[in-house]
C-alpha angles and dihedrals in degrees: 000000000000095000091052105051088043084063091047093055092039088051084055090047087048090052106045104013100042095154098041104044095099091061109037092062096048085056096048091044087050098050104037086079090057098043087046082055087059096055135090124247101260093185098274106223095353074069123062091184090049092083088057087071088054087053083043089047093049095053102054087046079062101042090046091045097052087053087251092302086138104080129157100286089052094050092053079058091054093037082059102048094045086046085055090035094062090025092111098051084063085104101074088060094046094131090189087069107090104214094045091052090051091052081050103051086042093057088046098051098047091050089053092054097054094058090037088064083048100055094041094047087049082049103053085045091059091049102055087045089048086051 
């Protein structure tokens, strides 16, 4: 998903920045390993949100590198190209297939009960220290 949504970024620069490009993404490449420096540890893989904050990340080395040309306006574009880029990917979430809904059901039941052992292990262990 990084990747695409780089290109995706890169493709915008191309457009509306031509002569700049270049430029614009050294900066940005240059500057994404600072900006990661500044962030909390949010778990990595333990985390599936984590990788959210890397999107979030990219897009402000962008924003910084352009010299904030990339305003709203501009990220609704790219919103829109990104959205028609993995468009069609939108299969594999179609909840009215049955097969795909029972996979699904079955990946989020086995995630909650992950967390559900976890919670009931953390529990048992409060209890005998309350005692």
């Amino acid at each position: 998903m990084f990747k695409i949504v780089e290109k995706v970024l890169q493709r915008y620069m191309k457009k509306h920045f031509p002569d700049r490009k270049d430029e614009i993404v050294k900066k940005a490449h240059e500057l994404f390993p600072e900006l990661m420096k500044g962030t909390p540890d949010l778990g990595g893989k333990e985390n599936d949100l984590a990788y959210n904050m890397d999107l979030f990340i990219l897009f402000i080395a962008y924003y910084e590198a352009s010299d904030h040309l990339i305003n709203g306006e501009a990220f609704d574009e790219i919103f829109e190209d990104l959205y028609q880029t993995l468009k069609p990917f939108g299969f594999l979430l179609n909840c009215n297939n049955k097969f795909i809904l029972s996979i699904l059901r079955k990946y989020l039941y086995s995630s909650y009960q992950k967390y559900a052992d976890k919670v009931k292990v953390q529990s048992r262990f409060l209890c005998k220290v309350s005692e």
